[in-house]
mmCIF file of the N, C-alpha and C atoms, coordinates in Angstrom:
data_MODEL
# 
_entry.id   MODEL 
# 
loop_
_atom_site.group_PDB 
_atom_site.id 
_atom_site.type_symbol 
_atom_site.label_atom_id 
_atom_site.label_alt_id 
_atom_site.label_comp_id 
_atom_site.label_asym_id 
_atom_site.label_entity_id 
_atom_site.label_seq_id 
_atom_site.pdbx_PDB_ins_code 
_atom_site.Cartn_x 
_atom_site.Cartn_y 
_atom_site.Cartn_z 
_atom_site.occupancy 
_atom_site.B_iso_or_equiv 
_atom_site.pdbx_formal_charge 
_atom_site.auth_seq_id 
_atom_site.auth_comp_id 
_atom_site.auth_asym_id 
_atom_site.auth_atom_id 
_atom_site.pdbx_PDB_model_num 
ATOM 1   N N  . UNK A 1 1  ? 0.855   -1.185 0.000   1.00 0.00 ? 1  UNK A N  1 
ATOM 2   C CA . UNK A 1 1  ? 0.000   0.000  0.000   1.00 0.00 ? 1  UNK A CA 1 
ATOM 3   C C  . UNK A 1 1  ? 0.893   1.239  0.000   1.00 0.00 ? 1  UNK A C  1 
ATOM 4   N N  . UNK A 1 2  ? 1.052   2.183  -1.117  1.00 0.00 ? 2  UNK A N  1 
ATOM 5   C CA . UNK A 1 2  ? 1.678   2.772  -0.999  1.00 0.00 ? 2  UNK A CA 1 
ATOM 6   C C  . UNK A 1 2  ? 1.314   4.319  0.117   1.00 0.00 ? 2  UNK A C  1 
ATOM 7   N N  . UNK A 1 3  ? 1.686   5.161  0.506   1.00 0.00 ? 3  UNK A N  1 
ATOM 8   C CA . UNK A 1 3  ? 2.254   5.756  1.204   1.00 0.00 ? 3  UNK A CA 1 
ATOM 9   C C  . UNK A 1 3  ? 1.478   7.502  0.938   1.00 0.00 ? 3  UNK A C  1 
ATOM 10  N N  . UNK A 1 4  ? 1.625   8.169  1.799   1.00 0.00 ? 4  UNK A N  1 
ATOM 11  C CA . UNK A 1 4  ? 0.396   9.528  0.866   1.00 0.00 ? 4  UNK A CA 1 
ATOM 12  C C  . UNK A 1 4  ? 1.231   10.305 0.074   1.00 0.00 ? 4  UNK A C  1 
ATOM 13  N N  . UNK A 1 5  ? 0.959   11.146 -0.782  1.00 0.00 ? 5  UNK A N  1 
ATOM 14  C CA . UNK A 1 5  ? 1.235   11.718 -1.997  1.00 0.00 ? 5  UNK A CA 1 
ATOM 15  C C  . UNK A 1 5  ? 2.350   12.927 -1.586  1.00 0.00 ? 5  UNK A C  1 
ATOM 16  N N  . UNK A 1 6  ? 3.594   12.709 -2.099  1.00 0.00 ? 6  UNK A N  1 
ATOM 17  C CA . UNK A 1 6  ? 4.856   14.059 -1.705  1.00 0.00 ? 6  UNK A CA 1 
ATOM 18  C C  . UNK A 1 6  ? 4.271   15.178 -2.626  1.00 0.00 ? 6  UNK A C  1 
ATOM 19  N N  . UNK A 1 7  ? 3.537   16.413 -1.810  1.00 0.00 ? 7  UNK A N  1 
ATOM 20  C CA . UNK A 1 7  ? 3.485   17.187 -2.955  1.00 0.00 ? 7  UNK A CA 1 
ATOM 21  C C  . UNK A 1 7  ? 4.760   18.494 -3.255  1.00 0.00 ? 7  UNK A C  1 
ATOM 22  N N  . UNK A 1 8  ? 5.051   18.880 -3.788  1.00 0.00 ? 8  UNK A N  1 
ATOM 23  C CA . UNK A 1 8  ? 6.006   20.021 -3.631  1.00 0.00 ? 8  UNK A CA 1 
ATOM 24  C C  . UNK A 1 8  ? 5.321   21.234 -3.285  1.00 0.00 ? 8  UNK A C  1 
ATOM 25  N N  . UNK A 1 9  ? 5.959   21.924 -2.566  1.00 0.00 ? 9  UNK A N  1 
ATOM 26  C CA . UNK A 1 9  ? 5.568   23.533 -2.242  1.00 0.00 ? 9  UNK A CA 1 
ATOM 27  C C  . UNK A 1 9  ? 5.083   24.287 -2.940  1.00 0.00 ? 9  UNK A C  1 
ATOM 28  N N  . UNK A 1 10 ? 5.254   23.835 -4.472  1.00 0.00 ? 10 UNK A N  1 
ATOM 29  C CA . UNK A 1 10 ? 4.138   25.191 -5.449  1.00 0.00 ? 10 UNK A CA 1 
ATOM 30  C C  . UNK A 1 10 ? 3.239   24.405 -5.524  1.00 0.00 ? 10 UNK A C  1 
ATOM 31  N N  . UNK A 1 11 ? 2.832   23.119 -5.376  1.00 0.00 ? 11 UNK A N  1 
ATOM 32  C CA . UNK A 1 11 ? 1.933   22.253 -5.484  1.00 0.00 ? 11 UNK A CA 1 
ATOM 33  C C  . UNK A 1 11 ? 1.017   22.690 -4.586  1.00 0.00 ? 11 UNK A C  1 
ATOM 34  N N  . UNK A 1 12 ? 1.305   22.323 -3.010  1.00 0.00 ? 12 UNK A N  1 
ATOM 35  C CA . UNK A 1 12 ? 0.931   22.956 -1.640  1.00 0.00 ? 12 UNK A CA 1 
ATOM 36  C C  . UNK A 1 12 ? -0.110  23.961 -2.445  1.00 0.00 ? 12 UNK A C  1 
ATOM 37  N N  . UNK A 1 13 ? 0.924   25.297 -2.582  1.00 0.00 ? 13 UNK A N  1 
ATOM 38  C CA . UNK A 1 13 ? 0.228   26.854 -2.599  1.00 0.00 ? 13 UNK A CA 1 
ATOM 39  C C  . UNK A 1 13 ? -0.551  26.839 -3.857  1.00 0.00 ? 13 UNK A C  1 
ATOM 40  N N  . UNK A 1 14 ? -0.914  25.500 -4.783  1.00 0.00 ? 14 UNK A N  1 
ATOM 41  C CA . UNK A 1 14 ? -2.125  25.875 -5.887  1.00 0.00 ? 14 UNK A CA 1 
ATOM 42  C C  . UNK A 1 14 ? -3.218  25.356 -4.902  1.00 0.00 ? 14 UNK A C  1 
ATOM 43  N N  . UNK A 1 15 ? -3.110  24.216 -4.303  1.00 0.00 ? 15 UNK A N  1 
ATOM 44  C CA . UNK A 1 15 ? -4.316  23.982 -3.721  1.00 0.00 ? 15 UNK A CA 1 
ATOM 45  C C  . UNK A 1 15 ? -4.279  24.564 -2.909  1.00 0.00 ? 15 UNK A C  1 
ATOM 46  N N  . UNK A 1 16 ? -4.037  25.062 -1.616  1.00 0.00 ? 16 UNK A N  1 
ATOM 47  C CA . UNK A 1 16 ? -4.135  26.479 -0.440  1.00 0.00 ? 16 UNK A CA 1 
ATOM 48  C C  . UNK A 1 16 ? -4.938  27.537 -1.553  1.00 0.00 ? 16 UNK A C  1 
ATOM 49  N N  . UNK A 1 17 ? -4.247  28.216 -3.034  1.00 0.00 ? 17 UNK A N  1 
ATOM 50  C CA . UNK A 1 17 ? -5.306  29.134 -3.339  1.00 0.00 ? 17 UNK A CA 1 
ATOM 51  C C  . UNK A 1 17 ? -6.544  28.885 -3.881  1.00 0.00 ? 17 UNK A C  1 
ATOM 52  N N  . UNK A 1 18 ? -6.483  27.459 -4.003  1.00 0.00 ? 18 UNK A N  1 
ATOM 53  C CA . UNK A 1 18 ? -7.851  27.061 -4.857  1.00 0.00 ? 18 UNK A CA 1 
ATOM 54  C C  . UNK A 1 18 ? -9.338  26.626 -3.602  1.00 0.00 ? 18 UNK A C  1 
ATOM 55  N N  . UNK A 1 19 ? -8.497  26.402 -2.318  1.00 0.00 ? 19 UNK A N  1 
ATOM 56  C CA . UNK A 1 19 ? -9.284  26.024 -0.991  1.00 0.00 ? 19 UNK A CA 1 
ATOM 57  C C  . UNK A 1 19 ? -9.680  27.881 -1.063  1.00 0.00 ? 19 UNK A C  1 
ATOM 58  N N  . UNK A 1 20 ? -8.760  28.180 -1.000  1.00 0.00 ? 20 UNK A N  1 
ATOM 59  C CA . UNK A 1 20 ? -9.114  29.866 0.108   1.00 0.00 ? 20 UNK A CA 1 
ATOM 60  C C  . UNK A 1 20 ? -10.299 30.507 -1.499  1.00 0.00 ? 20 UNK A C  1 
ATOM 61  N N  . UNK A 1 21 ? -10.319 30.572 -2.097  1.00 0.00 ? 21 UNK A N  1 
ATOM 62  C CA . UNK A 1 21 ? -10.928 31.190 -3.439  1.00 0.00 ? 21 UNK A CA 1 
ATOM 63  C C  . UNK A 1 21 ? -12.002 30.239 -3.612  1.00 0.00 ? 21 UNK A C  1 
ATOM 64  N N  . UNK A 1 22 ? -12.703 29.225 -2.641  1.00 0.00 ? 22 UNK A N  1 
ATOM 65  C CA . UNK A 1 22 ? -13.380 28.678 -2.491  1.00 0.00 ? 22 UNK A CA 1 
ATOM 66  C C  . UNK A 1 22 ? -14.496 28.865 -1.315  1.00 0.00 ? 22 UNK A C  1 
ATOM 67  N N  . UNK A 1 23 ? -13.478 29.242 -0.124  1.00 0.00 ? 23 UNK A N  1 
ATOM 68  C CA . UNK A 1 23 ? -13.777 29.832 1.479   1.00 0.00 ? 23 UNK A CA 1 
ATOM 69  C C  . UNK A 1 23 ? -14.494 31.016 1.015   1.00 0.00 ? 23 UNK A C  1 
ATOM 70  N N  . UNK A 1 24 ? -13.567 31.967 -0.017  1.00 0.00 ? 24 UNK A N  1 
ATOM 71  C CA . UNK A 1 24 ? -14.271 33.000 -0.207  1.00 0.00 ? 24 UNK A CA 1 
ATOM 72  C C  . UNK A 1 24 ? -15.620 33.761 -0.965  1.00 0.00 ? 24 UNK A C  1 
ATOM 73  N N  . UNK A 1 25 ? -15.866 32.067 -1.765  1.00 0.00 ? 25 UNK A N  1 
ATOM 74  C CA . UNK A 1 25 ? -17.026 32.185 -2.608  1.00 0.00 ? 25 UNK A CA 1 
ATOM 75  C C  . UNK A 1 25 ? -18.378 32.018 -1.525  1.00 0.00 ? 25 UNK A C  1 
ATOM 76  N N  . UNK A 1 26 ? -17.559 31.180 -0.704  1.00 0.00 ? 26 UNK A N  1 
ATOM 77  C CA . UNK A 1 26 ? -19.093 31.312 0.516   1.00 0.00 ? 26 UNK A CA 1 
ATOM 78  C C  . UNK A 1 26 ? -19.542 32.174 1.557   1.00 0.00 ? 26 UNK A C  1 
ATOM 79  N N  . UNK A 1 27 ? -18.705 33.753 1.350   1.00 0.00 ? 27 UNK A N  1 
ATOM 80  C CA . UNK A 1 27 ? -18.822 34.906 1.865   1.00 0.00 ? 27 UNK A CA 1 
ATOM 81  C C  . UNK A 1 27 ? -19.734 35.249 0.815   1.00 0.00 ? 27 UNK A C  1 
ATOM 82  N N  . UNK A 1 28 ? -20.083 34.976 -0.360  1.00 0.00 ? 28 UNK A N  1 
ATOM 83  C CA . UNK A 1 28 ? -21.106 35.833 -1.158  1.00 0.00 ? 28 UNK A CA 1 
ATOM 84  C C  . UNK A 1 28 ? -22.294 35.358 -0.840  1.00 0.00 ? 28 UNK A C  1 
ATOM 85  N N  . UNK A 1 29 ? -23.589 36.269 -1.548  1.00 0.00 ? 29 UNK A N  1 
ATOM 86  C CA . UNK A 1 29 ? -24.844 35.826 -1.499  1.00 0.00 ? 29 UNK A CA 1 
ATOM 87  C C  . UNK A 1 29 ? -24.907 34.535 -2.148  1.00 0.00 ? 29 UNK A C  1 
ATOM 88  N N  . UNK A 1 30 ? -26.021 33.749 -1.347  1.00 0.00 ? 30 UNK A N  1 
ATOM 89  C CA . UNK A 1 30 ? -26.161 32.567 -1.485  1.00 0.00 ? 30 UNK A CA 1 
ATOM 90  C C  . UNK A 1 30 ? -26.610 32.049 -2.796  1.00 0.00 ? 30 UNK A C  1 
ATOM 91  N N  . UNK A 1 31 ? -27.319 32.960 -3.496  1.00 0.00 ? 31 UNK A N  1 
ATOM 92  C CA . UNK A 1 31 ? -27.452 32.980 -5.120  1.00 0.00 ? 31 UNK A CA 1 
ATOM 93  C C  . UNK A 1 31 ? -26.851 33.387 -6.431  1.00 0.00 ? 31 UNK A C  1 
ATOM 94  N N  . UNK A 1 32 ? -25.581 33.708 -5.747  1.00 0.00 ? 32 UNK A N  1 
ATOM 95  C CA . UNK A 1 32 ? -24.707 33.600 -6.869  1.00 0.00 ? 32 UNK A CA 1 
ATOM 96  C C  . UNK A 1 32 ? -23.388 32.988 -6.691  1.00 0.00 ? 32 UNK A C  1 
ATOM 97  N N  . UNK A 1 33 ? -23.233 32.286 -5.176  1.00 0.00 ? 33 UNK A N  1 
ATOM 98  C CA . UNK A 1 33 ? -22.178 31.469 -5.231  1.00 0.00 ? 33 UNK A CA 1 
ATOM 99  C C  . UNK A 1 33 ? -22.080 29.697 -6.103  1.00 0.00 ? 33 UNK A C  1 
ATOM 100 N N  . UNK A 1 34 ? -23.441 29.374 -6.825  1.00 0.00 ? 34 UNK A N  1 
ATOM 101 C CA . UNK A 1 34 ? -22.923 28.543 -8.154  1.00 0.00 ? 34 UNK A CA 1 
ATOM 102 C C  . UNK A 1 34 ? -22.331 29.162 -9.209  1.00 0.00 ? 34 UNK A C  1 
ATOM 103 N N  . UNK A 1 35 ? -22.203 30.644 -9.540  1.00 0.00 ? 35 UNK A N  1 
ATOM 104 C CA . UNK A 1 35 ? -21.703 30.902 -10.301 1.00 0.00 ? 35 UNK A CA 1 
ATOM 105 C C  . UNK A 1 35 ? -20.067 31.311 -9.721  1.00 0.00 ? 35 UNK A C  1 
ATOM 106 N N  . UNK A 1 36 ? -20.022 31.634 -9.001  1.00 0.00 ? 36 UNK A N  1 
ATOM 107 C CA . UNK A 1 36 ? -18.215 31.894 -8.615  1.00 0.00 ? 36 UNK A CA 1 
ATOM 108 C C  . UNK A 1 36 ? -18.143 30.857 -8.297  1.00 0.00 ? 36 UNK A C  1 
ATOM 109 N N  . UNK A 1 37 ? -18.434 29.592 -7.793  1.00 0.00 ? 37 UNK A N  1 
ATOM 110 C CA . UNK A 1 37 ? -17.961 28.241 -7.939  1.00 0.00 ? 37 UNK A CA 1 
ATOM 111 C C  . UNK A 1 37 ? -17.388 28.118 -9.384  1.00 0.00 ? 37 UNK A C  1 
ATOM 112 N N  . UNK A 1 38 ? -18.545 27.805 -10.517 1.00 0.00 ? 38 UNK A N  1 
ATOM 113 C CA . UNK A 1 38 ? -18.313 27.605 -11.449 1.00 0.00 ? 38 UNK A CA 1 
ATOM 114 C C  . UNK A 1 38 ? -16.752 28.438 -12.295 1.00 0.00 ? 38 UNK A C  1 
ATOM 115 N N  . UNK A 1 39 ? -16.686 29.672 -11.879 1.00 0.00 ? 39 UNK A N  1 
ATOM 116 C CA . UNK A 1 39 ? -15.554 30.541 -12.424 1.00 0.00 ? 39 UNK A CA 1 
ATOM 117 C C  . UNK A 1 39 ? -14.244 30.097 -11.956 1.00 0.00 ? 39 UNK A C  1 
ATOM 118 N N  . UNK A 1 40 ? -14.638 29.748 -10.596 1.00 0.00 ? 40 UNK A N  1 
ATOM 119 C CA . UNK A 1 40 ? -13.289 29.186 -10.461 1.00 0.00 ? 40 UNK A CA 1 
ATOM 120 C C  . UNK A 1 40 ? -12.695 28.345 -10.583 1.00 0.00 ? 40 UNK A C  1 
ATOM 121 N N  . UNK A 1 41 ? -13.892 27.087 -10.586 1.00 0.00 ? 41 UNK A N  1 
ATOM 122 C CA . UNK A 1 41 ? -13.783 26.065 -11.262 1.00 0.00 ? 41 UNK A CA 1 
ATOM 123 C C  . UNK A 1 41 ? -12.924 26.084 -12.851 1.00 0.00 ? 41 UNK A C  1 
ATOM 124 N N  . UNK A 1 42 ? -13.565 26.572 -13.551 1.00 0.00 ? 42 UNK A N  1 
ATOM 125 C CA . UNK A 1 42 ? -13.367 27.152 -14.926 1.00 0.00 ? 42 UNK A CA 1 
ATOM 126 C C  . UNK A 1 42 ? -11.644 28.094 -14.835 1.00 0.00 ? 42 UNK A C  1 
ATOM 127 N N  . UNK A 1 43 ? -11.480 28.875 -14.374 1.00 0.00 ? 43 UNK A N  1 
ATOM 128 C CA . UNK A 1 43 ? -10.114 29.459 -14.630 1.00 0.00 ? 43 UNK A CA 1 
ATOM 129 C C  . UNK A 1 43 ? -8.725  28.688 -14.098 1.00 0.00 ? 43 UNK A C  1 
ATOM 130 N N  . UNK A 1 44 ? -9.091  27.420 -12.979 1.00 0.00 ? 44 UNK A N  1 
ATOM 131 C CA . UNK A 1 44 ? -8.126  26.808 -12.356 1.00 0.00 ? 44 UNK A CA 1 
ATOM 132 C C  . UNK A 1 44 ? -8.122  25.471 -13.871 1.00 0.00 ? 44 UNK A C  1 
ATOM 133 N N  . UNK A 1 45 ? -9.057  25.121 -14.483 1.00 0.00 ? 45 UNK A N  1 
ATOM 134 C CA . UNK A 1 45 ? -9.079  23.969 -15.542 1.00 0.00 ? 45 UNK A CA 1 
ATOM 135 C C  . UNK A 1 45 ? -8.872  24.716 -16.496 1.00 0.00 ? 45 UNK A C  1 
ATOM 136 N N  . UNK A 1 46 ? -9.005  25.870 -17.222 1.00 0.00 ? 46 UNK A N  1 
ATOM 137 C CA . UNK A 1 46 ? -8.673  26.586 -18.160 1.00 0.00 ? 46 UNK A CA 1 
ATOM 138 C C  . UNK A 1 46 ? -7.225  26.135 -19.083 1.00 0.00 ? 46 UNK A C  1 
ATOM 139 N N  . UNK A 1 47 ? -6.336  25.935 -18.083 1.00 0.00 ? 47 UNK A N  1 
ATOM 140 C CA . UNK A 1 47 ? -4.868  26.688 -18.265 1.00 0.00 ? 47 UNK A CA 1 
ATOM 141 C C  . UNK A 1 47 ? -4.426  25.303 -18.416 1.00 0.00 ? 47 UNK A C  1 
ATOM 142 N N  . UNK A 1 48 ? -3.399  24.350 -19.513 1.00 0.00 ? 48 UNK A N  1 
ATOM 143 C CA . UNK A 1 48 ? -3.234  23.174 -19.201 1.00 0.00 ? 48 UNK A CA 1 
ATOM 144 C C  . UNK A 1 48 ? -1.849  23.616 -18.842 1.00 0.00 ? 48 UNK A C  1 
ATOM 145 N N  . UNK A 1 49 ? -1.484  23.558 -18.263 1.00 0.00 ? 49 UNK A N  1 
ATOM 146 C CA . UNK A 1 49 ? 0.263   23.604 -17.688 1.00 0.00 ? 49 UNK A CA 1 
ATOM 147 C C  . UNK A 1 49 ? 0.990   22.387 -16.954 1.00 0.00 ? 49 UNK A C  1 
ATOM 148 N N  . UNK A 1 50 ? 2.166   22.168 -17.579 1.00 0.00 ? 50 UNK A N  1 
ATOM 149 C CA . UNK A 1 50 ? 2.690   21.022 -17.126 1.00 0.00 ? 50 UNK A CA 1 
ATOM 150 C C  . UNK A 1 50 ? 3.002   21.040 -15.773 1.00 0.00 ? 50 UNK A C  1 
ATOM 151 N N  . UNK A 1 51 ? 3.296   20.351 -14.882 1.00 0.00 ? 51 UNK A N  1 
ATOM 152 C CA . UNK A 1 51 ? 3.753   20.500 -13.282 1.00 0.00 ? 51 UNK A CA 1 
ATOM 153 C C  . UNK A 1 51 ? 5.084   21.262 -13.602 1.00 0.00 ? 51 UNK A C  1 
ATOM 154 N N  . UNK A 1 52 ? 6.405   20.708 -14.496 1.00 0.00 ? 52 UNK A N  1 
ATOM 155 C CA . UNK A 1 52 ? 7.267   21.488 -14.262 1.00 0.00 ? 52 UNK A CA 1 
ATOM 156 C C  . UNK A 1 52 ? 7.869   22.301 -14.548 1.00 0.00 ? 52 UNK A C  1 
ATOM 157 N N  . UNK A 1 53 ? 6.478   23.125 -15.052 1.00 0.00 ? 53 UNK A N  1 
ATOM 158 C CA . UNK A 1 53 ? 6.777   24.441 -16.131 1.00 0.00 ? 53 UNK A CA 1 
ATOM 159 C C  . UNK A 1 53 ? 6.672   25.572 -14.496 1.00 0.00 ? 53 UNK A C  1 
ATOM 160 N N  . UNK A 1 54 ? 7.367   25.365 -14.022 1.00 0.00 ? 54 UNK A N  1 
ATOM 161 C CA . UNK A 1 54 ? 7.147   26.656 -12.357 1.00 0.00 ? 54 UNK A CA 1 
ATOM 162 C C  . UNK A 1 54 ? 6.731   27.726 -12.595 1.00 0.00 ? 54 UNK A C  1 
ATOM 163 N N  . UNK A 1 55 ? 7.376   28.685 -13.833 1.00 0.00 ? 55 UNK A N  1 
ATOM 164 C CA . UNK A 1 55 ? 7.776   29.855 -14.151 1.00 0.00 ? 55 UNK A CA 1 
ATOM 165 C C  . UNK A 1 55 ? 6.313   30.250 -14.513 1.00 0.00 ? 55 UNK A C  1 
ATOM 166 N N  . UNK A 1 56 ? 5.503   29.671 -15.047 1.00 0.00 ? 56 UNK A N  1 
ATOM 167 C CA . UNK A 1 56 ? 4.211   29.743 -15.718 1.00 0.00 ? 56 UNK A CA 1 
ATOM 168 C C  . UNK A 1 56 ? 3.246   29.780 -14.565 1.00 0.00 ? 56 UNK A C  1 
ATOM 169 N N  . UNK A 1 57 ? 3.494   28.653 -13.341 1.00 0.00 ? 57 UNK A N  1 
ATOM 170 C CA . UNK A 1 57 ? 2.293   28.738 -12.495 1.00 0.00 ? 57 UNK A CA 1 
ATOM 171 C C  . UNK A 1 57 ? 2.626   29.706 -11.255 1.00 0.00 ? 57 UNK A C  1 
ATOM 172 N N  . UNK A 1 58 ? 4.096   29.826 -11.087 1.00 0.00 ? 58 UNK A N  1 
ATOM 173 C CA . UNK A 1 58 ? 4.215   31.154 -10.555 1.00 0.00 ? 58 UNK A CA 1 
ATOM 174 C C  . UNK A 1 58 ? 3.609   32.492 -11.003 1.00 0.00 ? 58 UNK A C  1 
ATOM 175 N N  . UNK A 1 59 ? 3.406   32.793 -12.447 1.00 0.00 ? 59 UNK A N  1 
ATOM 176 C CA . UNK A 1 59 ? 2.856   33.735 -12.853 1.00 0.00 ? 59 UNK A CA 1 
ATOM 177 C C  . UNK A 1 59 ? 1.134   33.928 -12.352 1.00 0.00 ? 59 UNK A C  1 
ATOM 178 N N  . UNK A 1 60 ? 0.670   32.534 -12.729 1.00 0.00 ? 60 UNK A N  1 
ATOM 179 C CA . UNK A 1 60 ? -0.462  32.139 -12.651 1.00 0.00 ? 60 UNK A CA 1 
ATOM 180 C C  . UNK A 1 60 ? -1.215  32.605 -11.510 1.00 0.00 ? 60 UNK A C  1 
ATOM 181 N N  . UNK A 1 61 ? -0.367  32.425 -10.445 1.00 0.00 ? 61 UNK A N  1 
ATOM 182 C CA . UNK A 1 61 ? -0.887  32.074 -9.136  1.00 0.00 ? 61 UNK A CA 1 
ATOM 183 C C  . UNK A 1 61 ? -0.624  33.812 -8.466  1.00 0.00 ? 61 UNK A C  1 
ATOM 184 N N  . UNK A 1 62 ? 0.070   34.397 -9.273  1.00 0.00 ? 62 UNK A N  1 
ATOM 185 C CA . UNK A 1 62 ? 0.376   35.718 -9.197  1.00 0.00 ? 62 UNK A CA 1 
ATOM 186 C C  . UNK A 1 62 ? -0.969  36.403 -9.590  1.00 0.00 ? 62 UNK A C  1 
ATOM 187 N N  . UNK A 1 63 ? -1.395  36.161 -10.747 1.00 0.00 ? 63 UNK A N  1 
ATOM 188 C CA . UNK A 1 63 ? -2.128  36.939 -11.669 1.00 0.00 ? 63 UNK A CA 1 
ATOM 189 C C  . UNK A 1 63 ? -3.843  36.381 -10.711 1.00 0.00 ? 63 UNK A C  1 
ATOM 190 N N  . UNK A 1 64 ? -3.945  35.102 -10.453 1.00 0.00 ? 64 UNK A N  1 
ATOM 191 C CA . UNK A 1 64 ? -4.657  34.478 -9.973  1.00 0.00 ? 64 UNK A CA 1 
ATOM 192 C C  . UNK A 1 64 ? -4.986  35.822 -8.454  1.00 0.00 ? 64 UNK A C  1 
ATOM 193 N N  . UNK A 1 65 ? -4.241  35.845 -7.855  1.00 0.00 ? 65 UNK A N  1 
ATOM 194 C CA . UNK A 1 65 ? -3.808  36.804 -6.040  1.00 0.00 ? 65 UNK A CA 1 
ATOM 195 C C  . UNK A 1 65 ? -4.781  37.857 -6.720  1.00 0.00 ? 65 UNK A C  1 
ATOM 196 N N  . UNK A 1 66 ? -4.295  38.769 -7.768  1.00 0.00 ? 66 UNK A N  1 
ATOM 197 C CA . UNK A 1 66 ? -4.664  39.634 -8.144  1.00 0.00 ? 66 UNK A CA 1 
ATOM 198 C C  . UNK A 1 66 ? -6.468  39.565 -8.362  1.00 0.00 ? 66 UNK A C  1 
ATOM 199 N N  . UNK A 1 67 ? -6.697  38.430 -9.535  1.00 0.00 ? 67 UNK A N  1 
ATOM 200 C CA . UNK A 1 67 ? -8.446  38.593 -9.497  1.00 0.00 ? 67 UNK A CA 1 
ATOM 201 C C  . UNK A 1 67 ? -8.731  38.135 -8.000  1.00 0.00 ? 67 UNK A C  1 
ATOM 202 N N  . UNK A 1 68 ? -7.975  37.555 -7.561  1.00 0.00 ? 68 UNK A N  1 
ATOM 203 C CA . UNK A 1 68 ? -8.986  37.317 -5.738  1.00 0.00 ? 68 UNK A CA 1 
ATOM 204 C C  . UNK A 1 68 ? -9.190  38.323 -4.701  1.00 0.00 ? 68 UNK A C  1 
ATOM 205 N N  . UNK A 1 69 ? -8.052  39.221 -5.238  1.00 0.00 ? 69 UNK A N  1 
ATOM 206 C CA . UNK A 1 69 ? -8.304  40.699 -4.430  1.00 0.00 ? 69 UNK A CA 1 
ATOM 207 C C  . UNK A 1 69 ? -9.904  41.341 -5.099  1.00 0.00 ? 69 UNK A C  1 
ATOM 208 N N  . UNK A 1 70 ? -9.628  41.122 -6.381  1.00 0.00 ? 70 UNK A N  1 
ATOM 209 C CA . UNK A 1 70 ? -10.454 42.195 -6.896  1.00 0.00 ? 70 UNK A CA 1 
ATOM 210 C C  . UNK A 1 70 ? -11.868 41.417 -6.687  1.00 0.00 ? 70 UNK A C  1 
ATOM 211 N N  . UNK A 1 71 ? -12.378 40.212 -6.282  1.00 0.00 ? 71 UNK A N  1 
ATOM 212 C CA . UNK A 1 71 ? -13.054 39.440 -6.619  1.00 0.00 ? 71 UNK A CA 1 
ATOM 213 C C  . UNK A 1 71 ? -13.775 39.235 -4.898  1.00 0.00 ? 71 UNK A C  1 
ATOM 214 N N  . UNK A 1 72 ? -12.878 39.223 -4.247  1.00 0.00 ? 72 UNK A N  1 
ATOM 215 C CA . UNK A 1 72 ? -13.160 39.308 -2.883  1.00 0.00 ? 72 UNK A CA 1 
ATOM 216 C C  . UNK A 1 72 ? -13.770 40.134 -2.346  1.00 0.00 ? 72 UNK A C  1 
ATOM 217 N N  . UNK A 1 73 ? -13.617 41.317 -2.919  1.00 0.00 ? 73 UNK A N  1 
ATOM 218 C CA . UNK A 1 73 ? -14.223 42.448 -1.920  1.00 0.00 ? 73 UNK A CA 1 
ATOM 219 C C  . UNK A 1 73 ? -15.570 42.797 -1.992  1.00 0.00 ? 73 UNK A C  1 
ATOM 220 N N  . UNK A 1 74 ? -16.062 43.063 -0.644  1.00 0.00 ? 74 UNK A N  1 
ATOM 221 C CA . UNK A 1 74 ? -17.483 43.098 -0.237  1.00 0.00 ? 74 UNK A CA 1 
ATOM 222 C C  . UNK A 1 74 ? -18.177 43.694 -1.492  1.00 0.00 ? 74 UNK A C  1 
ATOM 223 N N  . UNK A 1 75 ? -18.023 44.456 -2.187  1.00 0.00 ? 75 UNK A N  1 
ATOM 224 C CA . UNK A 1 75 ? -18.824 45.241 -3.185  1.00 0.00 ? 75 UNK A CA 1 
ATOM 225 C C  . UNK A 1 75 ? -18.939 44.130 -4.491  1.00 0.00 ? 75 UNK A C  1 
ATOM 226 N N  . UNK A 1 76 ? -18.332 43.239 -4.308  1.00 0.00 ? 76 UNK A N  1 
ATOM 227 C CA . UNK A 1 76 ? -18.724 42.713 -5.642  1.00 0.00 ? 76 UNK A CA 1 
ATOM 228 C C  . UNK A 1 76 ? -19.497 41.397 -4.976  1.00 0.00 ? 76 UNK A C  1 
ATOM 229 N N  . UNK A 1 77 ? -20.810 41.389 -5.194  1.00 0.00 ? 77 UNK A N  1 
ATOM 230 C CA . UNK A 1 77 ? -22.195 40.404 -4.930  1.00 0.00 ? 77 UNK A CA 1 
ATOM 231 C C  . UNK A 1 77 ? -21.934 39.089 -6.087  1.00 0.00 ? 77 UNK A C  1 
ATOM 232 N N  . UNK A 1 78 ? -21.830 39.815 -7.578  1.00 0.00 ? 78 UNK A N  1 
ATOM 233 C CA . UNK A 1 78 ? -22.071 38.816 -8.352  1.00 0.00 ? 78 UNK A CA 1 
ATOM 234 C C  . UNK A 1 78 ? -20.911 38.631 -9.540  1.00 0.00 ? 78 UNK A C  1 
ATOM 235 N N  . UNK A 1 79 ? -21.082 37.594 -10.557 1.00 0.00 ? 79 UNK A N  1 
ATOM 236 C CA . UNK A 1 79 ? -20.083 37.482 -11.066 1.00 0.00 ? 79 UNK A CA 1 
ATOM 237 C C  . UNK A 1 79 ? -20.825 36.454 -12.717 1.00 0.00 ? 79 UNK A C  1 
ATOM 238 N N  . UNK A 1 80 ? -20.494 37.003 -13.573 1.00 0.00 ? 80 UNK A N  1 
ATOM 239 C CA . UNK A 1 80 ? -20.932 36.320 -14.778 1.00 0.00 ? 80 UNK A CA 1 
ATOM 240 C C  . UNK A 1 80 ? -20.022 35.722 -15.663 1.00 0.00 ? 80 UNK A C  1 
ATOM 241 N N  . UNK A 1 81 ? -20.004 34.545 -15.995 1.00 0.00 ? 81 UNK A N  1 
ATOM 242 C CA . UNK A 1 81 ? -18.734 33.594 -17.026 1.00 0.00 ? 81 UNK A CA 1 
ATOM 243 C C  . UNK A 1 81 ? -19.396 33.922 -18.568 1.00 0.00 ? 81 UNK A C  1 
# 
């Protein structure tokens, strides 16, 4: 039986932002969090990137910080794909 899964540290911090950008979809109204599910769903499957392309999901996860700021804040209720 093998043993649980070694992930690496950028590995770690995609799923940490994909949990927290999840936490934060359930701060919205309750009728439009299938749709920021769905978006985020959608922009994390979007992108096919190899695991050891770093340089790319470092960007990613950069650019990613950025819509979660903008995406997070109390003033924005809703969200359309």
């Amino acid at each position: 039986m093998p043993g649980p899964l070694k992930r690496s540290g950028l590995q770690i911090e995609v799923i940490n932002f994909y949990r927290k950008c999840f936490r934060a979809a359930r701060e919205k109204p309750i009728e439009a969090r299938p749709r920021f599910y769905a978006f985020i769903r959608k922009e994390f499957k979007e992108h096919n990137i190899r695991k050891s392309d770093f340089a790319t999901i470092e960007y990613m996860l950069r650019k990613g910080q950025k819509q979660f700021e903008a995406y997070s804040q109390k003033g924005v209720k809703d969200i359309h794909i």
